[in-house]
C-alpha positions in Angstrom: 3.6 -41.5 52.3 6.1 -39.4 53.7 6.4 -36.4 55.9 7.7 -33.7 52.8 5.5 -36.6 50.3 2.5 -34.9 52.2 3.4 -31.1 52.3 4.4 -31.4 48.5 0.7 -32.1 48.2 -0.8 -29.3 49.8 -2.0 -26.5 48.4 0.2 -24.0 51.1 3.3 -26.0 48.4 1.5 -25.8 45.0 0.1 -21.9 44.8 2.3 -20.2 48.1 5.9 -21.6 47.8 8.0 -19.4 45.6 11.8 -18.5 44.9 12.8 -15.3 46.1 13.1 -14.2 42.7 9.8 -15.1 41.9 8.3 -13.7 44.6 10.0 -10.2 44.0 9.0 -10.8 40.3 5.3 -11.1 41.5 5.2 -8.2 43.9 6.9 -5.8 41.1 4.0 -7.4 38.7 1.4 -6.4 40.9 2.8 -2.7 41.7 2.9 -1.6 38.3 -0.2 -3.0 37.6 -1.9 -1.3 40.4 -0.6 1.8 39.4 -1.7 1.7 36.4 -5.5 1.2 37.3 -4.8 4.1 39.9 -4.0 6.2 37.5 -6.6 5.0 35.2 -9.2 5.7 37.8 -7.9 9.3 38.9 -8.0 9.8 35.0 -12.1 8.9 34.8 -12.8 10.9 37.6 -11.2 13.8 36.0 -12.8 13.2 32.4 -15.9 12.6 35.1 -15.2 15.9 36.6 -15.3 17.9 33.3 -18.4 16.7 31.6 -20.1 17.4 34.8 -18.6 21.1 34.5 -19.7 21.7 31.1 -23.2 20.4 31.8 -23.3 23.3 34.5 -21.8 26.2 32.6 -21.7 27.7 29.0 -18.0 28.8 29.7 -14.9 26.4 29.1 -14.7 24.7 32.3 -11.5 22.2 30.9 -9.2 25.5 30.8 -6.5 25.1 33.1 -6.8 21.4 33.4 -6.1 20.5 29.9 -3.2 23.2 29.3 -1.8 22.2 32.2 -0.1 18.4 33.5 -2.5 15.4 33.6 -3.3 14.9 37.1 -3.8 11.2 36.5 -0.2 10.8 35.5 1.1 13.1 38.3 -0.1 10.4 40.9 3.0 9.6 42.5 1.9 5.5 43.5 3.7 3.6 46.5 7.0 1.4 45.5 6.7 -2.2 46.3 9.2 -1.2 49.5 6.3 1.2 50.6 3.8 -1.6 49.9 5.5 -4.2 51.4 5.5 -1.5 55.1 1.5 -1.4 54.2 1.3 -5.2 54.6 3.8 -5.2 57.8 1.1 -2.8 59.5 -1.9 -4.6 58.4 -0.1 -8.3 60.2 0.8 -6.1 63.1 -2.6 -4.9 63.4 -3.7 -8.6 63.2 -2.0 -9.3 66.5 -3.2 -6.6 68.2 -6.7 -7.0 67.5 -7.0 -10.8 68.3 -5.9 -9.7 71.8 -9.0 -7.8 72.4 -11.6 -10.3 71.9 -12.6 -12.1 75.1 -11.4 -14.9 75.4 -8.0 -13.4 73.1 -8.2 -15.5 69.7 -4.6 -18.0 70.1 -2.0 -16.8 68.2 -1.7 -19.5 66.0 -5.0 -18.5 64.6 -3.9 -14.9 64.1 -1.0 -16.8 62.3 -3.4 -17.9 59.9 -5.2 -15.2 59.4 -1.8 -12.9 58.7 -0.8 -15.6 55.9 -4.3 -15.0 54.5 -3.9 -11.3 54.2 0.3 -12.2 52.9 -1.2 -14.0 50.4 -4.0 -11.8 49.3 -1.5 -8.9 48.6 0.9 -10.8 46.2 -1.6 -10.4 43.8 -3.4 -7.4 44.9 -1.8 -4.1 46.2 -2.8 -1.9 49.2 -3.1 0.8 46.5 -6.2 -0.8 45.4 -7.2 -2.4 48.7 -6.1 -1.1 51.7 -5.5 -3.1 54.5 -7.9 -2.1 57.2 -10.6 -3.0 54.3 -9.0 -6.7 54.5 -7.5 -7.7 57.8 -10.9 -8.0 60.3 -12.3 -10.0 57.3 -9.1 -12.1 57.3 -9.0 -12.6 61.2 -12.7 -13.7 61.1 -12.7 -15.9 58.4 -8.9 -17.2 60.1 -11.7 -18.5 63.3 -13.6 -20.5 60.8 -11.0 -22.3 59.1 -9.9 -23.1 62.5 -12.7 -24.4 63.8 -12.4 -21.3 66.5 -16.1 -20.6 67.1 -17.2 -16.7 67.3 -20.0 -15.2 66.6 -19.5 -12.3 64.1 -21.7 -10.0 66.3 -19.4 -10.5 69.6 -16.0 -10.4 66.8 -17.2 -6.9 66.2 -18.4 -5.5 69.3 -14.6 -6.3 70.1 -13.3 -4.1 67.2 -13.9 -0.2 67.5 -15.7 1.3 64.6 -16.4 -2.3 62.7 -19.8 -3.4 62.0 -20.7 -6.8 60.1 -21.2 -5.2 56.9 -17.7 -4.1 56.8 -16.4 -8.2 57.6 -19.0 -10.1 55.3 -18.2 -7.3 52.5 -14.7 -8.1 51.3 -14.7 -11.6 52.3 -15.5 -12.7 48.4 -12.6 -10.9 47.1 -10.5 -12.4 50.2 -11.5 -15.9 49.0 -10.7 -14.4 45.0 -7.2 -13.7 46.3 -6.3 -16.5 48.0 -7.4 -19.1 45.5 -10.3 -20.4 47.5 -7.5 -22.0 49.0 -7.3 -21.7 53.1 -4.8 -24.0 54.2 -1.8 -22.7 56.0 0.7 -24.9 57.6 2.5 -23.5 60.6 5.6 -24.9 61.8 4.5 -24.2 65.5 3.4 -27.8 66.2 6.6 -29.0 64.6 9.0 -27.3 66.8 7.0 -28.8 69.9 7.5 -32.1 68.6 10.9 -31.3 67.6 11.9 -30.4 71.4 10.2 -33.6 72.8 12.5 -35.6 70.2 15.6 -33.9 71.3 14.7 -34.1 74.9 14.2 -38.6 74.4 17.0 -38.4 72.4 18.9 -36.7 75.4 17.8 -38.9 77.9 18.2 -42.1 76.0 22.2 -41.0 75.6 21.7 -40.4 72.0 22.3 -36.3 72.0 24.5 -34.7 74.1 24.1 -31.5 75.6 26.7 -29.5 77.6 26.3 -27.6 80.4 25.4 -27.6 83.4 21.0 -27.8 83.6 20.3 -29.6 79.6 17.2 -29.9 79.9 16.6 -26.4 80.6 19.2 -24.8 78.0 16.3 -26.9 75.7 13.5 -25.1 77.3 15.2 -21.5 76.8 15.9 -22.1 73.4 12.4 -23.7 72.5 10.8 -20.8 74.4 13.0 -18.0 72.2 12.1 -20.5 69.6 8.5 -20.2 69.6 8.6 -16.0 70.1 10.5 -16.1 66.5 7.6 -18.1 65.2 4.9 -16.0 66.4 6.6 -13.0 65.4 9.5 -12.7 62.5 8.2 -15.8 60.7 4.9 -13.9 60.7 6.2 -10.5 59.8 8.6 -12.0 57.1 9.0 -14.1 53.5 9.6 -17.6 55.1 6.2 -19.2 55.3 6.5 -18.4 50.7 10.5 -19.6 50.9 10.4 -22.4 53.0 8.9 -25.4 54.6 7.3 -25.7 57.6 9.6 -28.1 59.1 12.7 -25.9 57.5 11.1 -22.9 59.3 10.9 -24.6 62.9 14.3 -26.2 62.9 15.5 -22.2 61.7 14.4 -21.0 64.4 15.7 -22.9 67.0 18.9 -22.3 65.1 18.6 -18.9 65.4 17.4 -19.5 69.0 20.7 -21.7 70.0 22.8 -22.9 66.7 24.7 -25.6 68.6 21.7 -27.4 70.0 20.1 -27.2 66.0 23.4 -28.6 65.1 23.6 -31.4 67.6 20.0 -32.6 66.7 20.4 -32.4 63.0 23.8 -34.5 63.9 21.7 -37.2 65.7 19.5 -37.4 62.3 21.7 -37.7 59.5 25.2 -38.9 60.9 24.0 -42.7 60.5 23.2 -42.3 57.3 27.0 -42.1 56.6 29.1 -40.3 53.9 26.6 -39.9 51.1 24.3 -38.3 52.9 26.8 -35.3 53.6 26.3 -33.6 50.5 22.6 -33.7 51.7 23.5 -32.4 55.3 25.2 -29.5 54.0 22.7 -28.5 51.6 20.0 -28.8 54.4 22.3 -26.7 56.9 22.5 -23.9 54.1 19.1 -23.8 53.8 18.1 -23.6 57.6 21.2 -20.9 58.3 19.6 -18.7 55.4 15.7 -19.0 57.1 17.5 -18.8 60.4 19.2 -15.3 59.2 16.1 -14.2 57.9 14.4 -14.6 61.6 16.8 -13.2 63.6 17.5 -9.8 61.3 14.1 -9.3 61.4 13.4 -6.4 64.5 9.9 -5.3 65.6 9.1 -2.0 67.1 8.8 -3.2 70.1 12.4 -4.3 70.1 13.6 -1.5 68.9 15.3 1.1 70.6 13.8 4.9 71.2 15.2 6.6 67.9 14.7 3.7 65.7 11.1 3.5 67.1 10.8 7.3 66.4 12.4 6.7 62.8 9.8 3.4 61.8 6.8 6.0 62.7 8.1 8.8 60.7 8.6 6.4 58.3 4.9 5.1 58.4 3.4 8.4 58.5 5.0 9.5 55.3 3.9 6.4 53.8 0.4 6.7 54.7 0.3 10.3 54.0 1.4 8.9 50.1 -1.2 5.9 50.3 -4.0 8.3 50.8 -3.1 10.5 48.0 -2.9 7.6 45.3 -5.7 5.5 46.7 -7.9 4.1 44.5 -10.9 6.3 44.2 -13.5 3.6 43.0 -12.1 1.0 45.8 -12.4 3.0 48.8 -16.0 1.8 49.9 -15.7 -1.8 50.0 -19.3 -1.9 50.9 -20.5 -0.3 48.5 -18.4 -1.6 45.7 -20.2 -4.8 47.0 -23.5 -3.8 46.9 -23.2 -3.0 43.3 -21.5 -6.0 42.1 -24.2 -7.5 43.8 -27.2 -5.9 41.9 -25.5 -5.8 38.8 -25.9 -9.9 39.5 -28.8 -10.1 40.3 -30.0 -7.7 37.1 -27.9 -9.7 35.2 -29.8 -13.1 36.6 -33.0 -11.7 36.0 -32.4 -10.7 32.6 -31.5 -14.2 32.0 -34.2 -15.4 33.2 -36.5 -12.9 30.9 -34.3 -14.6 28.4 -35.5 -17.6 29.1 -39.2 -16.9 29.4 -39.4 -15.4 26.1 -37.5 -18.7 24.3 -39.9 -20.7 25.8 -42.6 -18.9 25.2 -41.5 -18.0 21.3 -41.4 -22.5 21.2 -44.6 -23.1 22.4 -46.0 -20.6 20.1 -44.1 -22.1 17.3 -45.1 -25.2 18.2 -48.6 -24.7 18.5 -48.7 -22.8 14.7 -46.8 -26.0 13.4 -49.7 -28.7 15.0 -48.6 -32.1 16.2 -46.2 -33.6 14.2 -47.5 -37.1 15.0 -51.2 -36.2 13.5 -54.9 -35.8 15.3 -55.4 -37.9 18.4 -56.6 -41.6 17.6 -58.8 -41.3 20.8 -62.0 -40.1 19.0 -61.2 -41.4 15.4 -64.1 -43.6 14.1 -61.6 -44.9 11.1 
């Protein structure tokens, strides 16, 4: 079996690889969805609201509120744009706080753990659950599928203001969201192999490199490499538009395009003329992920007004996101806690269903006698 035979079979291929169409498709799904059941929930409250009135006064506590506009409809709900900033935070907020920890959780891990919460909010919109509800639970549960041992009691004396209740509390809906499926291929281990290939091919006279120092011209570019895998491939679409191996050999495209060009030479120009229609198609594919990367601009590399502008733009958005929050998600905790004992009611009301069907065919039984007659044990026949 093949390298792509492999990857094909995972589930990171099956339920998280998309078109770009479909993926935008998705994301618009999931927005007006969400807005809906925003709306839905302002609504209750406010029928909530009213009743609750009444009950206290003998005067007509609805006027105002029903001659006037719907307060549920006036909601004004984030656009997928707006959502899609929410997310962006939440991965940023990922990396900061697996620095923290002691000793600082690897990046790699952090990866994960940001393509968990990716994932989650395809199908589930910051509207409903915001991202601080999400992302601790998704860096903690990103150590465990990496075998990355921490206690959750030293994970949140690390975190300011998080106690274990708010970790363990949405880690059911995580698991909801992402399929109960947590593996995430990175292409980080790809590009490492990918430079120690070029750097054999180089010395056994199979590549050629100009300039002066080769071997370090491969360095730089694996090292710029590497900084646009732990950043823009975490902060953008490739990980649902490409393959991990597409994604590694983008970036050190978009690191140094002639080296990228000179390896992928090395691989396919044995393979003669028919694999050129293959070779182009490939090339498209890699230019288009390696554009993606390299347009992509943190705050940190941006300049003083654009920095200024990306945190007016933030504030406004999470001045809106706190208007049209959904009121009935907001406590995670205790959302959970009722789930919870409406399960266990619901279990124990099952099992008094059970009890009394047992009960009901004994009685039955014992009105009916024994269908096979008296016992022959004292019979003098």
């Amino acid at each position: 079996m093949i390298e792509d035979d492999i990857y094909r079979s995972s589930t990171q291929y099956r339920y998280w690889s998309y078109t770009s169409e479909a993926l935008a498709s998705l994301r618009q799904s999931t927005n007006e969805l969400a807005s809906e059941r925003v709306r839905a929930a302002f609504g209750r409250i406010r029928d909530a609201k009213k009743v609750q009135n009444a009950q206290q006064s003998d005067h007509k506590s609805g006027e105002g509120v029903e001659g006037g506009q719907d307060p549920a409809k006036d909601v004004e709900t984030l656009t997928v744009e707006e959502e899609l900033r929410v997310v962006h935070w939440g991965c940023s907020k990922i990396i900061e706080t697996g620095k923290v920890t002691t000793p600082p959780i690897p990046m790699e891990i952090r990866a994960t753990a940001i393509q968990f919460l990716r994932r989650f909010y395809l199908t589930n919109s910051p509207m409903t659950y915001h991202p601080k509800q999400i992302l601790t639970c998704a860096l903690f549960l990103a150590t465990k599928t990496d075998h990355w041992h921490i206690p959750l009691s030293t994970f949140v004396d690390k975190i300011p203001g998080t106690e274990e209740k708010d970790v363990r509390a949405p880690e059911f809906l995580l698991m909801q969201g992402l399929r109960f499926t947590l593996d995430v291929r990175h292409p980080m281990r790809g590009l490492e192999g990918g430079v120690g290939e070029i750097l054999k091919l180089f010395e056994e006279k199979m590549l050629r490199l100009d300039g002066p120092d080769p071997k370090g011209r491969v360095g730089k570019a694996a090292d710029r490499a590497s900084q646009f895998l732990r950043v823009a491939a975490q902060m953008t679409d490739v990980y649902f538009l490409y393959t991990p191996s597409q994604i590694w050999l983008a970036a050190l495209m978009a690191a140094d395009s002639d080296l990228a060009n000179a390896y992928l030479a090395s691989k396919m120009d044995h393979l003669g003329p028919a694999a050129a229609s293959l070779r182009a198609k490939l090339e498209l594919t890699i230019r288009s992920c390696a554009d993606m990367l390299s347009n992509y601009k943190s705050e940190d590399e941006a300049n003083e007004v654009e920095q200024k502008e990306m945190k007016k733009e933030m504030k406004r958005i999470g001045r809106k996101l706190h208007l049209c929050q959904n009121p009935e998600k907001m406590d995670l905790v205790a959302v959970t806690k009722q789930k919870t004992a409406e399960k266990r009611e619901g279990s124990e009301s099952d099992k008094e269903r059970v009890s009394k069907k047992r009960k009901l065919e004994r009685e039955k039984l014992e009105r009916d006698g024994d269908v096979f007659g008296p016992s022959l044990k004292n019979s003098n026949a």
